[in-house]
N, C-alpha and C positions, 0 to 999 in steps of 0.2 A: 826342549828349550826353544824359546822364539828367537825370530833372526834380527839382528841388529840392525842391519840391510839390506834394501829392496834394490830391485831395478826394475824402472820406468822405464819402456820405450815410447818416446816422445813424437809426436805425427802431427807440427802445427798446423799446415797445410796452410791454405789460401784466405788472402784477406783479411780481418781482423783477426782472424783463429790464428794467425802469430803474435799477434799484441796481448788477445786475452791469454795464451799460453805464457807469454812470458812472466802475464802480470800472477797466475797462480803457480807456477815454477815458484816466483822470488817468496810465495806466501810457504809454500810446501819445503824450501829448504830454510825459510823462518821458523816454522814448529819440529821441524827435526831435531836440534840439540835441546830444542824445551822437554822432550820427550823421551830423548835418550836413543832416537834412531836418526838413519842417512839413507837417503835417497839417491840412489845412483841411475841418473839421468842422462837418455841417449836420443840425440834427435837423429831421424831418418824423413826421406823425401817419400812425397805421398803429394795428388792432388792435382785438381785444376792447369794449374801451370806449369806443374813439373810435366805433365800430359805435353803443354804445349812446347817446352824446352828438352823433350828425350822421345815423347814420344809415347810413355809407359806412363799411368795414374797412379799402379801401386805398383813398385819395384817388388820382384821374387825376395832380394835381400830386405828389403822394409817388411814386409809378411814373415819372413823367416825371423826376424828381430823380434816382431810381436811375439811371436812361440815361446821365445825362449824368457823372454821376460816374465815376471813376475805380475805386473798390469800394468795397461796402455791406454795413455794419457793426450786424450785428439783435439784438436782446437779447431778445426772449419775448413771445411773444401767444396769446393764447389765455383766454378765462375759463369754468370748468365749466358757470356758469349762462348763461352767454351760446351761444346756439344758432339756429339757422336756422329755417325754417319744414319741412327737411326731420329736424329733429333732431339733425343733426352742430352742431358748432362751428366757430364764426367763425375762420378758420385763415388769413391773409393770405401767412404764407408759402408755401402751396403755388401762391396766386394770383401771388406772383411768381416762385414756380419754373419754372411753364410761359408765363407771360408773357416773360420771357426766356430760357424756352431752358435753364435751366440741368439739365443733363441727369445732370453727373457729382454725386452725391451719397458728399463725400470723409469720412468717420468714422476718425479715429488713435484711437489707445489705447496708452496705455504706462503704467507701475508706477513709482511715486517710491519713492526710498527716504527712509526714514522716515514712511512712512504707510501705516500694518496693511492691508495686502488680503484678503478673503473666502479667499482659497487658500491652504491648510498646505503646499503644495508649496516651498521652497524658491527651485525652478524658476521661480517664477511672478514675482521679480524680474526676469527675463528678457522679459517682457512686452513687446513693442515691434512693432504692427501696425496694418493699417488696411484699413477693409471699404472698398469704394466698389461703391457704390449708385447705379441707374440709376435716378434719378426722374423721368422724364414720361410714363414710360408703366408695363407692367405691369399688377397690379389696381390699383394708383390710376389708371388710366385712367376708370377706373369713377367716378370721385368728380364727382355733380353729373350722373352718364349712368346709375344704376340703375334699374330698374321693378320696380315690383310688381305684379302679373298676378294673375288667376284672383278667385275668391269665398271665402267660408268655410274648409274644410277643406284645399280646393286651392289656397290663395291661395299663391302662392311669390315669393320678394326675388331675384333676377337682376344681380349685377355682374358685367362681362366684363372678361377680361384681353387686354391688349393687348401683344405682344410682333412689334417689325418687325426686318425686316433689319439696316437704316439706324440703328435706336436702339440696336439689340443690339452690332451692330458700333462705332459709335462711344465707347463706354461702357468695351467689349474692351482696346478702343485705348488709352485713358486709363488704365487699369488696367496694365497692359503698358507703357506707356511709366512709369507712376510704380515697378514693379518694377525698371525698368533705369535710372532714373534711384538707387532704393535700394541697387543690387547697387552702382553706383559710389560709394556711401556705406560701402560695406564690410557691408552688408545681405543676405540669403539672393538678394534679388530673384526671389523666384519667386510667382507665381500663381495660387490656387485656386479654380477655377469652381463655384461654388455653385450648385447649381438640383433640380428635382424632375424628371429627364428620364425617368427610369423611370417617368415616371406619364400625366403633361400631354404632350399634343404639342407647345403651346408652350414647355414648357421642352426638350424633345428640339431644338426650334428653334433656342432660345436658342443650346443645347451645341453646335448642327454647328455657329452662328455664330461662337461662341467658338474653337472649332479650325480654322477656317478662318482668322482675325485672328491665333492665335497663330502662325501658319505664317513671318508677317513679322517675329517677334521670335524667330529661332533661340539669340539668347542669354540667355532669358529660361528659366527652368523651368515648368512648368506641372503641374498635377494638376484633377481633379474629384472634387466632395463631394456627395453630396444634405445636402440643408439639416436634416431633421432628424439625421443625423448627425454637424451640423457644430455644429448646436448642443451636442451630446453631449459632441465632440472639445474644442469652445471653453472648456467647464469644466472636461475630464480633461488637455488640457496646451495653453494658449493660446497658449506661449513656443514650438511647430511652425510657425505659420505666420508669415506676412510682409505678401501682399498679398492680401485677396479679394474679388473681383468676382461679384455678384448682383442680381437682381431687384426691383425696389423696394419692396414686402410683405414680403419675407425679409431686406432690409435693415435694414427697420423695424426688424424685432423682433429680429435679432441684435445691432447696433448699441446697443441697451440691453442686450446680455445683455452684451455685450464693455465695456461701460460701468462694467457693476457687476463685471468681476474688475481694475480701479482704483479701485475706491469707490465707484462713484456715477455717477449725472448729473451731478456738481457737476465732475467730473474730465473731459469727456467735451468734448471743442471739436467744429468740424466747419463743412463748406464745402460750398455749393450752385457748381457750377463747368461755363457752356457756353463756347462759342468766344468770347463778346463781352464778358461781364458776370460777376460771380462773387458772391456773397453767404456771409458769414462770423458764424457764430452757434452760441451752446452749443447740446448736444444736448439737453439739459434744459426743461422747463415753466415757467410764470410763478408756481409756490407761491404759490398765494395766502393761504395758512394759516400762514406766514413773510414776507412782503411788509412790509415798514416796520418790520421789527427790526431791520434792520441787520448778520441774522448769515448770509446767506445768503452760500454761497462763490464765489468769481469766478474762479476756479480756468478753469474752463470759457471763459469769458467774453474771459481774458488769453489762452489759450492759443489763440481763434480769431482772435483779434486778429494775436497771430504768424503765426498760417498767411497771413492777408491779406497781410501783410510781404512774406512766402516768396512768395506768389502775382502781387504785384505786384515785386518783384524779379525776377522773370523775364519778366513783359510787358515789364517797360519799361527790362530791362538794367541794373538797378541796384542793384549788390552791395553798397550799404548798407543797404538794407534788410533784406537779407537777415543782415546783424550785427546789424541792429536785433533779427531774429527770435528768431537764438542768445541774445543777451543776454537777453532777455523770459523765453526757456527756463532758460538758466541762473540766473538769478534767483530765479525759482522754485523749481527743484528743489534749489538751495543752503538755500532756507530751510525746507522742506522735513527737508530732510537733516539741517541743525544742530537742530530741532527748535524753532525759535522763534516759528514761527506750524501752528497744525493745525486745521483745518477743523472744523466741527462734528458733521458724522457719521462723524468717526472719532475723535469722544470728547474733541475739542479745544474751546476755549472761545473762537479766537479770532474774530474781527468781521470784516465784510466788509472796514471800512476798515483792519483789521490786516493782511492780509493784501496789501494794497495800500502800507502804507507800505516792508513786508519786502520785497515786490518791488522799490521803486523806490531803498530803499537802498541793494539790492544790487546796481542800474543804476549 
């Protein structure tokens, strides 16, 4: 029998990622009684600032809160002046991406109608994909393991990439399985391996990897891209692919490119996701040069909130949630559509909390 209710542990964290937290909080305990469940929601310190007020980015009891919950619900951390003693910045989520494992890093992207996209293509309505991104290893491996060597002239910086059997293959797998899970959505379901094989021997690695896991998914399609050409392809027709699977550096930076042919970061949801635990968070920064206006969009914010739905609707067998999710979506892109709420960088005037009532109306 499925559970009536969940618990969220809640991680706003720094700069807008409290405001857009708040605004899919108030939408997440709107489709709760539409659907017959409750949301038990617990916020904990994390982040930028808490760094600068304790001392500590990610408290032992905030990580241990994550564990115990059922899935965790992050809004933005990070601040520009806030930085290490190595020079990067205070970045907590990556500290709990490899603290638990979560391997599969899930990026969607789709095109609303009613709201202008970068692409004169007509085509580009069609927009409907999702990278997924291996993140515990690769060259973020490197993060917190780099040196620098040598004196003067010869001095040189050294970060290594790490790419395993184990990580490469499991990652495959996830990617392949959400293709064939798309095809039976009436989706292409098919696969594009991303990588620099022609270059790197560990991405040559990556690719047998990857063909050797497709071998188990015979109804799945599959193809291979190198990355800077895919970047290429992402902006001459993005509405070709479906599902793509890459490396975690090239996830990065495609994952923002594929961001901005829907608008933005502000459009952009996305899911930290291993076997145990899963984390659900815009793709977006904490603006802090927009923080406490109230006009920043949650867009982002709602939409990973869904995916959470989606993700625990299938741990735990329970197909309301997953109506919860449609609805969240349809919501959205109904208002959207009618033209009654429009985000601010695409010329629209409306408020974070506008954008949140139009959601929850149309629940």
């Amino acid at each position: 029998m499925s559970k009536t209710s969940y618990s969220i542990a809640v991680l706003p964290g720094d700069g807008i990622g409290r405001e857009v937290m708040a605004a899919a909080l108030q939408v997440l305990h709107a489709v709760g009684p539409r659907i017959g469940r409750r949301f038990a929601t617990a916020e904990h310190p994390a982040g930028a600032q808490h760094y600068l007020d304790s001392g500590v980015s990610l408290p032992d009891a905030t990580l241990q809160a994550c564990r115990k919950a059922d899935a965790i619900l992050f809004g933005a951390m990070g601040l520009p002046h806030v930085r290490g003693k190595d020079g990067t910045e205070i970045i907590p989520q990556l500290d709990i991406r490899f603290a638990l494992d979560l391997y599969a890093g899930l990026r969607p992207i789709r095109s609303f109608a009613g709201l202008p996209g970068p692409l004169a293509n007509p085509r580009a309505a069609q927009i409907d994909l999702v990278l997924v991104r291996e993140s515990t290893e690769g060259l973020f491996h490197a993060r917190g393991r780099g040196t620098i060597e040598g004196e003067g002239d010869a001095q040189a910086a050294y970060d290594t990439m790490k790419i395993t059997r184990s990580g490469t293959a499991r990652v495959c797998d996830f990617a392949l399985r959400l293709a064939r899970q798309r095809k039976a959505q009436g989706k292409p379901g098919r696969v594009t391996n991303v990588d620099k094989a022609n270059v790197f021997t560990s991405m040559a690695f990556w690719r047998q990897v990857f063909e050797e896991r497709a071998q188990a998914f015979p109804d799945v399609s599959t193809e291979h891209a190198y990355v800077d050409a895919m970047a290429l392809n992402l902006v001459m027709k993005p509405w070709a692919y479906d599902v793509l699977v890459t490396e975690n550096m090239f996830g990065d930076i495609l994952s923002d490119l594929i961001a901005a042919l829907a608008g933005g970061m502000g459009m952009a949801p996305s899911a930290d996701i291993g076997d145990d635990y899963a984390l659900f968070q815009p793709a977006h920064g904490t603006a802090p040069d927009i923080a406490g206006q109230g006009i920043a969009n949650p867009t982002a914010m709602i939409l990973s909130a869904a995916m959470m739905l989606d993700w625990l609707a299938v741990r735990h067998g329970d197909s309301a949630l997953a109506d919860g999710a449609r609805a969240i979506e349809a919501s959205l892109a109904a208002a959207f559509a009618a033209g009654s709420v429009r985000p601010r960088e695409f010329g629209g005037s409306s408020s974070t909390a506008d954008i949140v009532r139009a959601v929850i109306a149309g629940l």
